[in-house]
C-alpha positions in Angstrom: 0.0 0.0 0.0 1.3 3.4 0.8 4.8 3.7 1.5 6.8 6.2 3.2 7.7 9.6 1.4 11.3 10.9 1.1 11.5 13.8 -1.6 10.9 17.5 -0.7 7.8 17.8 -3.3 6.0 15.7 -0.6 2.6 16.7 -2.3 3.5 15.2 -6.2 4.9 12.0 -4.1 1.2 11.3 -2.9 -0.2 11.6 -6.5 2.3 9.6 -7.6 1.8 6.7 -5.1 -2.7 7.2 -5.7 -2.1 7.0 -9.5 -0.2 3.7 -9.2 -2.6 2.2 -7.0 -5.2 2.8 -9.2 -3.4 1.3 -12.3 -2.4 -1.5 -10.4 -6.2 -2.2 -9.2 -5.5 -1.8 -5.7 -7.6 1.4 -5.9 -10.7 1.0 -7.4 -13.7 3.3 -8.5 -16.1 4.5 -5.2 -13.1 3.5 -2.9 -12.9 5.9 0.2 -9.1 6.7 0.6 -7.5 6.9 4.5 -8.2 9.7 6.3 -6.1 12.5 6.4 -4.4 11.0 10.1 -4.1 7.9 8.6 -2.4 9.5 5.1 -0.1 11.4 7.7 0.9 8.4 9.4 0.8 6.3 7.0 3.4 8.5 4.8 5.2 10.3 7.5 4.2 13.5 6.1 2.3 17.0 6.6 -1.2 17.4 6.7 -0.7 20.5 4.7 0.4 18.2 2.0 -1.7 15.5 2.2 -4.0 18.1 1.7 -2.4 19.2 -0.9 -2.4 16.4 -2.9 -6.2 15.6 -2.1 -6.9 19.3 -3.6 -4.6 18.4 -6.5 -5.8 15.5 -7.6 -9.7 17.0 -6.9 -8.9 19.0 -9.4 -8.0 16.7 -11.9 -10.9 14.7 -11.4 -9.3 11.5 -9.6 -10.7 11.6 -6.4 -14.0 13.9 -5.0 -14.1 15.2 -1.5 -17.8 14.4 0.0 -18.9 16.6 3.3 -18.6 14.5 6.5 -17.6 11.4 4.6 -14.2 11.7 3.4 -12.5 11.6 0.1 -13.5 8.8 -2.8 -11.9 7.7 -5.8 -14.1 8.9 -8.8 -17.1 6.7 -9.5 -17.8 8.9 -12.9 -15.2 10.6 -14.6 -17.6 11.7 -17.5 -16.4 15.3 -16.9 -13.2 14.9 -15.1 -11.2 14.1 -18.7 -12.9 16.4 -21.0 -12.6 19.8 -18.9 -8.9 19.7 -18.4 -8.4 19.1 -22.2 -11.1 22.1 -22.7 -8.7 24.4 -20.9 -5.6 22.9 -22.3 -7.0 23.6 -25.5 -7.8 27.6 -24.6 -4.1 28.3 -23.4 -3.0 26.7 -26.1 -5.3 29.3 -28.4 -6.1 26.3 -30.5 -7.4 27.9 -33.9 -11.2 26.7 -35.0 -9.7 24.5 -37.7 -6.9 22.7 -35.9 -10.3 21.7 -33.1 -11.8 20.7 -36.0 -9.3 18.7 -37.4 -9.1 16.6 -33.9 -12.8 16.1 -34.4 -12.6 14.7 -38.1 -9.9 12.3 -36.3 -12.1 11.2 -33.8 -15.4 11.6 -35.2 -14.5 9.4 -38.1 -13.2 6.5 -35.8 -16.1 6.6 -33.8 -18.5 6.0 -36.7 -16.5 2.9 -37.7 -16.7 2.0 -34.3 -20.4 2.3 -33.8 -21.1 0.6 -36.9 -20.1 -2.7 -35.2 -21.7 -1.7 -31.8 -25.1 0.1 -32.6 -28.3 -1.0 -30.9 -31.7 -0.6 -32.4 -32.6 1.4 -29.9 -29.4 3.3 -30.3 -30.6 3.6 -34.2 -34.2 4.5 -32.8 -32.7 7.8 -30.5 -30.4 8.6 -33.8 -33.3 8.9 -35.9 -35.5 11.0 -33.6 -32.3 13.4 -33.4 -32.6 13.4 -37.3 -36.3 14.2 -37.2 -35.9 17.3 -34.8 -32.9 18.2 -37.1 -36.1 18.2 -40.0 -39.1 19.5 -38.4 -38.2 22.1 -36.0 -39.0 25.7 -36.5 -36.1 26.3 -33.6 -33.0 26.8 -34.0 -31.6 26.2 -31.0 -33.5 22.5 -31.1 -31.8 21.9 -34.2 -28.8 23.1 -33.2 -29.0 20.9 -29.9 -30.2 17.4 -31.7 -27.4 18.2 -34.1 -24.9 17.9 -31.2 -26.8 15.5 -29.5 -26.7 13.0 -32.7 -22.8 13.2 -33.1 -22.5 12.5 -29.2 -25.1 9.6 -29.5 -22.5 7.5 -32.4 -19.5 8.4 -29.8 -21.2 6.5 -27.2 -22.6 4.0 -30.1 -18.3 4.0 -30.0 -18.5 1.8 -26.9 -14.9 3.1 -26.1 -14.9 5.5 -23.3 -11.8 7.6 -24.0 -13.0 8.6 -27.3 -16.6 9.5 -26.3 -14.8 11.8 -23.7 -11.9 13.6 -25.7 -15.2 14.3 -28.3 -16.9 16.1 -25.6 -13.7 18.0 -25.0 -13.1 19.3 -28.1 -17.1 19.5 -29.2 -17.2 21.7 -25.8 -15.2 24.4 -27.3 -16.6 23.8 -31.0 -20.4 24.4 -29.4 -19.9 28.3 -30.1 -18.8 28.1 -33.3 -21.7 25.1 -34.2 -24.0 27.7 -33.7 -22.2 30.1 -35.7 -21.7 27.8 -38.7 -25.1 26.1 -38.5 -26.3 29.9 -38.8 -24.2 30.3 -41.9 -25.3 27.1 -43.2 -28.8 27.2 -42.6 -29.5 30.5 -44.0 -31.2 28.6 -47.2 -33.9 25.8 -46.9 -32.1 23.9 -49.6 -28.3 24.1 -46.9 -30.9 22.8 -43.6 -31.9 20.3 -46.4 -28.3 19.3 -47.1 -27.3 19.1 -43.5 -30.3 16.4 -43.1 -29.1 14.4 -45.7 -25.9 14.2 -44.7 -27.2 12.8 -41.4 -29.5 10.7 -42.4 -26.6 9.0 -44.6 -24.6 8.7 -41.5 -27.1 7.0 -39.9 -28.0 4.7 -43.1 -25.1 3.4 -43.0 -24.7 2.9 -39.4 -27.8 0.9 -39.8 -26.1 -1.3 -42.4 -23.2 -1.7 -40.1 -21.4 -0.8 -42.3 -18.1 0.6 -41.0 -16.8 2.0 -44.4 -19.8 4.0 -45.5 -20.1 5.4 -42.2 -16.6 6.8 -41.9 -17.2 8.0 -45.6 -20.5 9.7 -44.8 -18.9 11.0 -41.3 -15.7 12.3 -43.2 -18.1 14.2 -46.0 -20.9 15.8 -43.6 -17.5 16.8 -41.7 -15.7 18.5 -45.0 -18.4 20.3 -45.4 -18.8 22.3 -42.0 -15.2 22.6 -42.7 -15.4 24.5 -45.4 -18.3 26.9 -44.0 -16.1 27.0 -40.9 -13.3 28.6 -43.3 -16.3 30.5 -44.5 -17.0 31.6 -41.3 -13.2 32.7 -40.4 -13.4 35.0 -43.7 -16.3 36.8 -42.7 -15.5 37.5 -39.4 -11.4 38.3 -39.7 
């Protein structure tokens, strides 16, 4: 288990020794860690940096603090992976297109993935997104079962990592969706092309088909591109 601590940044140490445990299995989701006196004695070190530590790794969505019961290991880390990437991806002052280049990468691998994995329920929930895409007067609806539809096939993914680095980058993208889908949907005849494009997705994820869908993924994708670029143009 834990072992004692011999380096001056006392407070990395502890992250250290949690993140092993946890790839090792001897940590495991929903398990309460010692209590500070115990981390203390247990590690011959400060309470101010145990606490430390605890703070740190709160932060970085390992382990969550709950009042009067002590600290856990995650049970859902749904948002713990995505928001650190968010804000790595703001420093950074990623540009729209190199986000959206990460997407295509993602978004592409997902569809092949979900081809193999969809449900027909999971088709059923696609195609409902597909109909709001058609029928609603609101924009914002749209605009929502738009997102909702690509977030749907990264679960379809069945791979966890991928469904949450989506989020992360679709998180700073959701700004700019609205923007483009504005552009794009200026003209019944663009709203009809957007439709299409998702209901050929979604054809060919009912085929399982793992081909067509990337294809159909890759094409509805270079074309927000290009009205992204559009977008960039107007507005530089």
């Amino acid at each position: 288990m834990f072992r004692p601590i011999k380096n001056t940044k006392v407070y990395e140490q502890v992250i250290i020794q949690i993140k092993n445990m946890i790839s090792k299995g001897i940590l495991k989701k929903g398990d309460k860690l010692p209590s500070e006196r115990e981390l203390v004695d247990k590690l011959g070190i400060s309470r101010t940096s145990i606490r430390e530590a605890l703070r740190a790794l709160e932060i970085i969505g390992l382990v969550e603090s709950r009042q009067g019961e002590g600290n856990f290991i995650r049970d859902n880390f749904e948002n713990s992976l995505f928001e650190p990437l968010s804000v790595m991806f703001m420093l950074q002052k990623s540009s729209t297109l190199e986000i959206h280049q990460v997407r295509v990468m993602i978004e592409t691998e997902t569809a092949s993935l979900a081809a193999k994995n969809i449900t027909d329920k999971d088709i059923e929930v696609l195609q409902e997104y597909i109909d709001k895409l058609e029928n609603s007067n609101d924009e914002v609806d749209r605009s929502i079962a738009d997102k909702n539809f690509h977030y749907k096939i990264a679960e379809c993914s069945g791979n966890f990592l991928i469904n949450n680095i989506l989020r992360s980058v679709s998180s700073l993208m959701d700004a700019f969706i609205v923007n483009a889908r504005m552009v794009i949907v200026n003209e019944a005849e663009q709203r009809e092309e957007l439709v299409i494009q998702h209901r050929n997705i979604l054809q060919a994820l009912v085929n399982r088909d793992s081909e067509a869908a990337v294809t159909a993924m890759r094409e509805h994708l270079e074309c927000i591109k290009r009205h992204l670029i559009l977008m960039d143009n107007i507005y530089s």
